[in-house]
C-alpha positions in Angstrom: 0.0 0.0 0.0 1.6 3.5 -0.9 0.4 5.8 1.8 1.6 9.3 2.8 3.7 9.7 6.1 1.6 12.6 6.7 -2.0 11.1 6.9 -3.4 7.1 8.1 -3.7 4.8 5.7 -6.2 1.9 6.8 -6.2 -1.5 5.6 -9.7 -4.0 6.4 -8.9 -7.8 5.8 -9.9 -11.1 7.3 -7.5 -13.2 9.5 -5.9 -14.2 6.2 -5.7 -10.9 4.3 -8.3 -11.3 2.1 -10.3 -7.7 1.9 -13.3 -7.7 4.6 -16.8 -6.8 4.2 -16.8 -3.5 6.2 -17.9 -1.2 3.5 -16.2 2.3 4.3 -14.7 1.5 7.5 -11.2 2.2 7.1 -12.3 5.4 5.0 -13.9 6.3 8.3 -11.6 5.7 10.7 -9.0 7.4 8.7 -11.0 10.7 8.6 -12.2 10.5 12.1 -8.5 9.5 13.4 -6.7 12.5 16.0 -4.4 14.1 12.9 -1.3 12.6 15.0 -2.3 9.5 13.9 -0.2 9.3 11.0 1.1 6.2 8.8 -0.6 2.8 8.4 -2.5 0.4 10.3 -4.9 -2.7 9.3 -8.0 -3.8 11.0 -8.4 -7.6 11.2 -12.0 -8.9 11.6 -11.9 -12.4 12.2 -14.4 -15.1 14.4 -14.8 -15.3 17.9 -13.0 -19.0 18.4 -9.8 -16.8 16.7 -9.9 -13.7 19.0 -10.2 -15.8 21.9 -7.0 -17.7 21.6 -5.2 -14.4 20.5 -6.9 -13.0 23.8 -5.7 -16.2 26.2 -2.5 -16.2 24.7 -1.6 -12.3 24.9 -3.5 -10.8 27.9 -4.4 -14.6 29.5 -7.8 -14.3 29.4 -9.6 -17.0 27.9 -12.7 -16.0 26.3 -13.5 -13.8 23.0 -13.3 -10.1 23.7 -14.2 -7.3 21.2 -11.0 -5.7 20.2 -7.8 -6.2 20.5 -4.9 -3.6 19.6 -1.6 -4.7 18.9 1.1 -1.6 18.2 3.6 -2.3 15.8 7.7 -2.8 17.5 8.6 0.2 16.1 11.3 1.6 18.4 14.0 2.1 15.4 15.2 5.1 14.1 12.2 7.6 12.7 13.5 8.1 8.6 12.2 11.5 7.4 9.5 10.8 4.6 9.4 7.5 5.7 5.8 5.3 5.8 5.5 4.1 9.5 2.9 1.2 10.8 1.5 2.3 13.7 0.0 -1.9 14.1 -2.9 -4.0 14.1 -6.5 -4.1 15.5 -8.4 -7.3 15.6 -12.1 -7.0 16.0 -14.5 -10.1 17.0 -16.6 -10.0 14.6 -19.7 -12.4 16.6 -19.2 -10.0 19.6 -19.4 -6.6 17.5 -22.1 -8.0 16.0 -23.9 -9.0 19.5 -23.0 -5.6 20.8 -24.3 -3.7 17.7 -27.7 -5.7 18.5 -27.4 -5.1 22.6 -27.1 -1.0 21.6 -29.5 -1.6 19.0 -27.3 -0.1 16.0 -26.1 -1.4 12.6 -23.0 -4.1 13.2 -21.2 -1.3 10.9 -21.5 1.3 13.6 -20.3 -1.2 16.1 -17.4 -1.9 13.7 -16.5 2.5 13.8 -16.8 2.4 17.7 -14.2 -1.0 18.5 -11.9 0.3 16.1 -11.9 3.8 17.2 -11.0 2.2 20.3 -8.2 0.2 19.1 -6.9 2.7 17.2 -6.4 5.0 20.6 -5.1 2.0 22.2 -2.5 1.9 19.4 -1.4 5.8 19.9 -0.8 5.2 23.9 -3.7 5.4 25.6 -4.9 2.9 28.2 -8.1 4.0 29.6 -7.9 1.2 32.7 -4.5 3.6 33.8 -4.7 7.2 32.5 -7.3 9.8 34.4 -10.0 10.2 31.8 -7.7 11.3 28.9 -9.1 7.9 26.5 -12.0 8.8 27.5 -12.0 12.4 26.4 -10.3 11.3 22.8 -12.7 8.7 22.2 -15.7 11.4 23.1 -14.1 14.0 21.2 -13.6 11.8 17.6 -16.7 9.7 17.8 -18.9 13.1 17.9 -16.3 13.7 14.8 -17.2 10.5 13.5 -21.0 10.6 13.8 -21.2 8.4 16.6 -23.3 8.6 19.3 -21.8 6.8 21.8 -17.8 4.8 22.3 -17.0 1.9 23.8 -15.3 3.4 27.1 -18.7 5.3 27.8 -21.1 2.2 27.1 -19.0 0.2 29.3 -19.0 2.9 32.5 -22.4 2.6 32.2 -23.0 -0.8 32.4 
């Protein structure tokens, strides 16, 4: 993929990196992304039996969870001009689409809010350890993006 260094280039694929039905998704997210979020980085949808061995075997927790972000290694040397990956976000896609029915919206909105999500998880931020400052992104880019509600604020109301 060419991309320039200067914007976010998203990729949408299945598990094997065929193209994924998620008509305008990356589009989206590479509109609605902070404009620090620069270079590329691919969204995996794959099945729930997949995302919950990826979830065991990276955060030991063994059952399918909705997103998953994993940043690239990328602690080389920054080349001027240069493309960079910022990493991957995995996306269950029988949980997004049993959370899009459970906030009774399309399973393409669902698909916006977890990788919003991810993709804020892949430029630092850990809402279970900062003081509100994921919370405030996600809030701030998902009125950006149309949304009406993220994932962090449908979960502190649950």
């Amino acid at each position: 993929m060419d991309a320039d260094p200067r914007s976010l280039a998203v990729t949408v694929c299945t598990r094997d990196g065929r193209p994924a039905r998620a008509p305008g998704l990356g589009r989206w997210l590479a509109t609605t992304a902070p404009s620090r979020a620069r270079g590329t980085v691919t969204v995996v949808l794959t099945g729930d039996a997949a995302m919950r061995r990826l979830n065991r075997e990276w955060r030991g927790v063994d059952h399918a969870t909705d997103v998953l972000s994993f940043p690239a290694d990328d602690d080389g040397p920054r080349v001027r001009g240069q493309v960079r990956h910022l990493g991957d976000i995995v996306i269950a896609t029988g949980v997004a689409r049993r959370q899009a029915a459970a906030a009774r919206h399309a399973y393409g909105t669902e698909l916006k809010v977890l990788a919003l999500h991810g993709l804020l998880h892949l430029l630092g931020y850990d809402h279970e350890t900062d003081t509100g400052q994921m919370r405030r992104a996600e809030a701030r880019l998902r009125r950006k993006g149309g949304l009406t509600s993220g994932l962090i604020e449908r979960e502190t109301r649950a």
